[in-house]
Kinemage of the C-alpha trace (Angstrom):
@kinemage 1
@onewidth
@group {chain A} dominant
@subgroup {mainchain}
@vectorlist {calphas} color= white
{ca unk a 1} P 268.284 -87.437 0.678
{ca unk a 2} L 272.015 -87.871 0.403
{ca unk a 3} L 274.285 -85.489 -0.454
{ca unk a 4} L 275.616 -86.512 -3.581
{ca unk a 5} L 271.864 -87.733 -4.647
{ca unk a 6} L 270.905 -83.636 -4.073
{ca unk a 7} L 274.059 -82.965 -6.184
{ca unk a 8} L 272.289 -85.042 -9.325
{ca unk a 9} L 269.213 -83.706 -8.855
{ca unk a 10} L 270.158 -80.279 -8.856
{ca unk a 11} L 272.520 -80.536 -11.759
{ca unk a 12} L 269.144 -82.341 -13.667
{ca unk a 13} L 267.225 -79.234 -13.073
{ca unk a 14} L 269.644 -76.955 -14.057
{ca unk a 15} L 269.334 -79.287 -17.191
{ca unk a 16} L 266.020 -79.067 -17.892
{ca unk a 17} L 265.751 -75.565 -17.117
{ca unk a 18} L 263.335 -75.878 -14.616
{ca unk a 19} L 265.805 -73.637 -11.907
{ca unk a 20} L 264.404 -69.614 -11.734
{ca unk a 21} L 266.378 -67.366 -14.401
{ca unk a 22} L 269.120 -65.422 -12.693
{ca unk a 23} L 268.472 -62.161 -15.127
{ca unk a 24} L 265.498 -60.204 -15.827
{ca unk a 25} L 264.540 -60.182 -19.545
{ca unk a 26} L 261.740 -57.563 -19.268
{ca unk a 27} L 262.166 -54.490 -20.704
{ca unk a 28} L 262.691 -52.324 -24.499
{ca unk a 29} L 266.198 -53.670 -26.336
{ca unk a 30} L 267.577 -52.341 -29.694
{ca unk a 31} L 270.337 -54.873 -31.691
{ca unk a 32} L 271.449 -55.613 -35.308
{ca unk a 33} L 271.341 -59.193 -37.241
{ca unk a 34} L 273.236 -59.970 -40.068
{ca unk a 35} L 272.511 -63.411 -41.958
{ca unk a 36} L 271.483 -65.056 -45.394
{ca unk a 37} L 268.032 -65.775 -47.135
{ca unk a 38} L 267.078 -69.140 -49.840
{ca unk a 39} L 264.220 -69.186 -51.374
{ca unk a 40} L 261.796 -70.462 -54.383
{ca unk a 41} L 259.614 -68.503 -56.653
{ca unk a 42} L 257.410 -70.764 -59.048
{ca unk a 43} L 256.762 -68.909 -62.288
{ca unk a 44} L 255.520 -69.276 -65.772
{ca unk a 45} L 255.549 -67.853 -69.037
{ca unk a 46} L 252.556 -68.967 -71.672
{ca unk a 47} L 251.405 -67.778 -74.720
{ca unk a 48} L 248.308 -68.012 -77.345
{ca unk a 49} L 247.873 -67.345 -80.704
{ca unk a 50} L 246.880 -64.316 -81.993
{ca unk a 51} L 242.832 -64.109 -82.489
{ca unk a 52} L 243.815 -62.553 -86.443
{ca unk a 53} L 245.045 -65.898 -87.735
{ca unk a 54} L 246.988 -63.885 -90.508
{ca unk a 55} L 249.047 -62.286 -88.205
{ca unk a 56} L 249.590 -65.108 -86.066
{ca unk a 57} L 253.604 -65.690 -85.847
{ca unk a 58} L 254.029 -68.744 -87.975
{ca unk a 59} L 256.549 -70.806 -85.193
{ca unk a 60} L 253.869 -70.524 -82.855
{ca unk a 61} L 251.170 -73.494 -84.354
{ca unk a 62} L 249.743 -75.950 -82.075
{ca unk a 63} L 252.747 -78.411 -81.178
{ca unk a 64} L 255.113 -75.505 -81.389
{ca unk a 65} L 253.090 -73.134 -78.689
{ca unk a 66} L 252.615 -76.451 -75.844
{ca unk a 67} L 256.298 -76.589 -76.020
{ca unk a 68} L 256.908 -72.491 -75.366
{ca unk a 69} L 254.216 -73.088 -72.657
{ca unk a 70} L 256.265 -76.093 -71.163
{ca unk a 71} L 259.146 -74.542 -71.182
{ca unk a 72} L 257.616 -71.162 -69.657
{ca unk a 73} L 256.750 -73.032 -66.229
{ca unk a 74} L 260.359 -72.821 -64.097
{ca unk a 75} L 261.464 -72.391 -60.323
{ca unk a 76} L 263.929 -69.279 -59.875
{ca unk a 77} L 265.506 -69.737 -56.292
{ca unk a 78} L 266.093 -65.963 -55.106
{ca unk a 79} L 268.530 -65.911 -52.203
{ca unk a 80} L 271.077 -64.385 -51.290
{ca unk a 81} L 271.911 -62.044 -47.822
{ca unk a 82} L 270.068 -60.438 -45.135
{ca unk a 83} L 271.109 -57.529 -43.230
{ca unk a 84} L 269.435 -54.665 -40.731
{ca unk a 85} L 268.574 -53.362 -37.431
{ca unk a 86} L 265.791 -54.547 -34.948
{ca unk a 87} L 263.695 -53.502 -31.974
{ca unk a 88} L 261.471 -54.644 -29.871
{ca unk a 89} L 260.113 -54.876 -25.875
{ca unk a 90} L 259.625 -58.211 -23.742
{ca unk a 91} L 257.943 -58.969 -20.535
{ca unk a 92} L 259.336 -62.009 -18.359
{ca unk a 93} L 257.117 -63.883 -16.088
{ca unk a 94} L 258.879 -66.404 -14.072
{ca unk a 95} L 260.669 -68.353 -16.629
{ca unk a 96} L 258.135 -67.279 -19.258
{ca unk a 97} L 258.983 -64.686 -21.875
{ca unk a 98} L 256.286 -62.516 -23.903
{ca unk a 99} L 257.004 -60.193 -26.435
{ca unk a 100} L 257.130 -58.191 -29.769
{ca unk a 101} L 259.667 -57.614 -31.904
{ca unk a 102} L 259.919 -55.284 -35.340
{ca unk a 103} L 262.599 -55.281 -37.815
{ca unk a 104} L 264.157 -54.280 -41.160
{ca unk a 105} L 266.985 -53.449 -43.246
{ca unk a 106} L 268.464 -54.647 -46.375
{ca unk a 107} L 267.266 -58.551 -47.957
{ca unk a 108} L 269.113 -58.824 -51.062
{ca unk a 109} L 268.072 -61.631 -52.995
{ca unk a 110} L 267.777 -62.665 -56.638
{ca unk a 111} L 267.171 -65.961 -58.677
{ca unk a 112} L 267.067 -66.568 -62.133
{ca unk a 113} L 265.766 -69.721 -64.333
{ca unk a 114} L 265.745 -69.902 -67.786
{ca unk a 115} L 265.103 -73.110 -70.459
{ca unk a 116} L 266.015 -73.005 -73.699
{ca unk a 117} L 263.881 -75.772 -76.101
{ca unk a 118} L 263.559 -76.490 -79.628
{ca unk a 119} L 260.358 -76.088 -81.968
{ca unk a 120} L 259.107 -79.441 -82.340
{ca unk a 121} L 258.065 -78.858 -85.578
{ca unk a 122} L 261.093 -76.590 -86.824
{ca unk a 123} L 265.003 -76.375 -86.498
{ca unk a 124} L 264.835 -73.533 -84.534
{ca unk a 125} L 265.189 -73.033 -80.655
{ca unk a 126} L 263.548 -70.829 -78.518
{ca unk a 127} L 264.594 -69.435 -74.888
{ca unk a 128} L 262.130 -68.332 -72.201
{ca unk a 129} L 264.021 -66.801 -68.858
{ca unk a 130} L 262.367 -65.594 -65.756
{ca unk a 131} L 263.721 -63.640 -62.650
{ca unk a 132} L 262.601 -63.023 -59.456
{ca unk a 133} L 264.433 -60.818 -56.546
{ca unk a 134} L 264.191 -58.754 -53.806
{ca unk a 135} L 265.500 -55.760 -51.676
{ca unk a 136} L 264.193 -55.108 -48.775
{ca unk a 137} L 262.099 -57.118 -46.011
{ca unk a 138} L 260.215 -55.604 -42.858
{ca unk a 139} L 258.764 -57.918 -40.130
{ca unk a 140} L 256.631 -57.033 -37.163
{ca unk a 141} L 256.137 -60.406 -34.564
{ca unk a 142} L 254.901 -61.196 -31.385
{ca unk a 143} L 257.243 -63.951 -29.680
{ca unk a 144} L 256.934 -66.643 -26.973
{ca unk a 145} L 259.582 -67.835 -24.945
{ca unk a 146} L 260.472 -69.839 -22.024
{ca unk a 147} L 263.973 -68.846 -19.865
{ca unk a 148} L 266.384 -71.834 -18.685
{ca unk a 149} L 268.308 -70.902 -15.458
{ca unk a 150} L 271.741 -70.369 -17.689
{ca unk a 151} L 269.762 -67.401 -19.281
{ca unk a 152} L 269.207 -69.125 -22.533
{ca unk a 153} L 266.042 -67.960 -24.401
{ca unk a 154} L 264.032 -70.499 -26.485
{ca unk a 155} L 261.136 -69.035 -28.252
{ca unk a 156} L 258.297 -69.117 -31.018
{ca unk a 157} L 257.415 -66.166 -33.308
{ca unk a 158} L 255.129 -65.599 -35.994
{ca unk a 159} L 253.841 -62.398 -37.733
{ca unk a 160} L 253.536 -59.866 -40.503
{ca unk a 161} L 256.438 -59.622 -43.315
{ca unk a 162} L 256.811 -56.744 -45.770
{ca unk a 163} L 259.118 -57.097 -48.758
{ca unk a 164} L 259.301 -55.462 -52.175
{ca unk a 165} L 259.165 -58.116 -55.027
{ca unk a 166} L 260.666 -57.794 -58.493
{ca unk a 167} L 259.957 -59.826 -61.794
{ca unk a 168} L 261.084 -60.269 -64.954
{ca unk a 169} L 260.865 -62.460 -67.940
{ca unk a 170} L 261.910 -62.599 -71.548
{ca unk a 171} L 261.363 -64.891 -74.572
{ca unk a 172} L 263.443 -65.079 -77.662
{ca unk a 173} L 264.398 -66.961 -80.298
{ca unk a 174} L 266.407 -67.553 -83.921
{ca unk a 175} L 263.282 -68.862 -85.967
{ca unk a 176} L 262.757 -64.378 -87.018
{ca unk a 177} L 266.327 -63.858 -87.744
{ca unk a 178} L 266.893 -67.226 -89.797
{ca unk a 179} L 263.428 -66.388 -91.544
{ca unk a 180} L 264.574 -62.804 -92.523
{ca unk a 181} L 262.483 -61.510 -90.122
{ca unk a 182} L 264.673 -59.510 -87.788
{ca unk a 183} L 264.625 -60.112 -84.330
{ca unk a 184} L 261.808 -62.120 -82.153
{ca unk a 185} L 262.140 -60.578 -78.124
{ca unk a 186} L 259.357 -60.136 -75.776
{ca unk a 187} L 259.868 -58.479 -72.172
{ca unk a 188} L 257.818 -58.101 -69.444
{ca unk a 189} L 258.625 -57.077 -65.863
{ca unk a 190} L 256.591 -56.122 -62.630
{ca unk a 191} L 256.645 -54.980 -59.194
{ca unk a 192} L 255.012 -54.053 -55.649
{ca unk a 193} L 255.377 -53.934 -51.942
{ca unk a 194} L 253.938 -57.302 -50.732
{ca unk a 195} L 252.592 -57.965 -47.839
{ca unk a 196} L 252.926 -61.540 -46.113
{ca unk a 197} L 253.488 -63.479 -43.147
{ca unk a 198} L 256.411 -65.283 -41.497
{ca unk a 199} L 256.764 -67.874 -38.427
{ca unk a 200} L 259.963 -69.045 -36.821
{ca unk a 201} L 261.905 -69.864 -33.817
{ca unk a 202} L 265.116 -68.970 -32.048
{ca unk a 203} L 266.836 -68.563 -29.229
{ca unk a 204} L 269.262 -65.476 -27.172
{ca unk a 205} L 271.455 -66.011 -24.440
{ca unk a 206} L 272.784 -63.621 -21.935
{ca unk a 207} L 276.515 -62.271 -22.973
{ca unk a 208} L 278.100 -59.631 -20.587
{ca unk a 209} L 275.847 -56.454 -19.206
{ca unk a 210} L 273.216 -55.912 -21.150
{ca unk a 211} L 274.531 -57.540 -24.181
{ca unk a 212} L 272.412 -60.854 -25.531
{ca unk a 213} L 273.545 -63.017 -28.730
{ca unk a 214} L 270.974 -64.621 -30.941
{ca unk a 215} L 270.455 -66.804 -33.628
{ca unk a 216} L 267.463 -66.886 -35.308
{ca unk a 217} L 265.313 -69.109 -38.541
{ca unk a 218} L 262.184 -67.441 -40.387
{ca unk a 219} L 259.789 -68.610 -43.235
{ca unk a 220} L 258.279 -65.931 -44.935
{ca unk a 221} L 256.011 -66.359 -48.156
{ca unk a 222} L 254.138 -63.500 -49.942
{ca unk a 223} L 251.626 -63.119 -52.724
{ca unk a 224} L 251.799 -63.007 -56.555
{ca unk a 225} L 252.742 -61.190 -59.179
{ca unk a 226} L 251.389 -60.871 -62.793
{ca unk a 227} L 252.582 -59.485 -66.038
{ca unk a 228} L 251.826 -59.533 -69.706
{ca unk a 229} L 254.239 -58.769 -72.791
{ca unk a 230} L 253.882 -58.451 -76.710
{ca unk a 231} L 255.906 -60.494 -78.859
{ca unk a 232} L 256.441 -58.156 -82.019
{ca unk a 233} L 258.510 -59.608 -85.154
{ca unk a 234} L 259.427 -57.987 -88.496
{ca unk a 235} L 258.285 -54.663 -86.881
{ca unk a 236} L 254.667 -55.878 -85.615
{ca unk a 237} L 253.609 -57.730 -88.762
{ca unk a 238} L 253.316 -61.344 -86.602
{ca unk a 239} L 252.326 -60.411 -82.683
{ca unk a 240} L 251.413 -62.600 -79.632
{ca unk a 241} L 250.815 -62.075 -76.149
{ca unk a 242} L 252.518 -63.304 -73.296
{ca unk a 243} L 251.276 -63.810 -69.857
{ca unk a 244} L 253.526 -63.976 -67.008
{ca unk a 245} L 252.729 -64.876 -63.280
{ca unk a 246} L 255.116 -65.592 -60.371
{ca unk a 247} L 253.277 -67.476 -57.770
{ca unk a 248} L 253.945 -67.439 -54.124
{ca unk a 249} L 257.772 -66.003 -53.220
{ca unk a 250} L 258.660 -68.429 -50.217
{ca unk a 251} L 262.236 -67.700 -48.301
{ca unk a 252} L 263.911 -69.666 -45.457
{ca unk a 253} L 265.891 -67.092 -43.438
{ca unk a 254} L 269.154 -67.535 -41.194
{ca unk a 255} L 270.191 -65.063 -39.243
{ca unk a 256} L 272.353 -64.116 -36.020
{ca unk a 257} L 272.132 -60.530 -34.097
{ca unk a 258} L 273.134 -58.831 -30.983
{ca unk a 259} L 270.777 -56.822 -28.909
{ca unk a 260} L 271.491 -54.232 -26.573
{ca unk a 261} L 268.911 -54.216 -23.280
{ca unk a 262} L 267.385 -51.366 -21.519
């Protein structure tokens, strides 16, 4: 082989990688990541009419109720930024890369959606709104990798995710108060720790020391929330009941982080 073919053939390996890492990766390593979160929340909002047909609230016949019930179904889009500490332990084997990795910290995200229609078979308009946000998120992953020789991780991870999820939704409208009937509101809200999952990929390369950089992408979804409310008007003589659910929260995370190696 000729010199300057060795040269190409070398620099093609280095390339692809396929030279032996120059670092160790093994060991426990502590770090921070900073970074930002978008996501989608399907939710809906539908009503019935009261089972005492006297008290029934007189905007909410038939035509009038599919429209509150259209209207009700709506996408808030919670994001917003991500923010918190990490740690984890990895174990290198050649050029592969096995680990686990646990983090959490602050996930501040919140989307609203909110539609305001008209009665079909009246004047009046109606609004239904519906939030969805969070403030916290937890994840606990086992990772993959595979080492080039410039000590650039690649890897695969996938997992449990913890978050708290918040929701809230609200229906008004001006058919009470143009009726002489006060004020038509119904509220409902809901909460609780949900557990999910979350899969991603990233990559970390060696800085100075024991110093890596990464950057890092996550999907996480988590489970459902329900709710009802009470529409009261003119001080409970018309009431109906709401029911609220917001399906599956889903969020696309971005995020970069040092880590410190031990």
């Amino acid at each position: 082989m000729t010199r300057d073919r060795a040269i190409v053939l070398a620099a093609a390996l280095v390339l692809l990688g396929a030279l032996p890492a120059r670092a160790d990766w093994s060991g426990p390593h502590v770090g921070l990541y900073g970074g930002g979160a978008f996501g989608v929340a399907p939710a809906t909002t539908s009503a019935a009419a009261n089972s005492n047909a006297a008290q029934n609230y007189p905007a909410f016949d038939a035509a009038n109720l599919g429209a509150v019930n259209a209207a009700g179904v709506e996408e808030p889009h919670p994001s917003g930024g991500s923010f918190g500490a990490e740690i984890g332990y990895d174990k290198q084997f050649g050029q592969l890369l096995v680990g686990i990795e646990a983090d959490g910290g602050l996930f501040s995200t919140s989307g609203t959606s909110t539609n305001t229609f008209r009665y079909p078979d009246l004047h009046n308009i109606f609004t239904v709104s519906q939030s969805v946000s969070t403030d916290w998120l937890a994840t606990a992953r086992p990772r993959i990798g595979w080492i080039t020789s410039q000590d650039l991780l690649f890897y695969l991870t996938g997992g449990v995710a913890a978050t708290n999820v918040k929701y809230s939704a609200q229906f008004s409208d001006n058919f009470a108060p143009t009726h002489g009937l006060g004020t038509a509101l119904e509220t409902s809200t809901a909460s609780k720790t949900a557990i999910g999952w979350t899969v991603g990929t990233g990559m970390e390369f060696k800085l100075v020391g024991k110093l890596t950089l990464k950057a890092e992408y996550l999907h996480a979804e988590f489970g459902r929330l329900n709710s009802t409310g009470v529409l009261s008007v003119n001080g409970g003589a018309f009431v109906n009941t709401f029911t609220h659910t917001a399906t599956s929260l889903r969020e696309d995370i971005l995020r970069i982080g040092i880590n410190r190696r031990f």
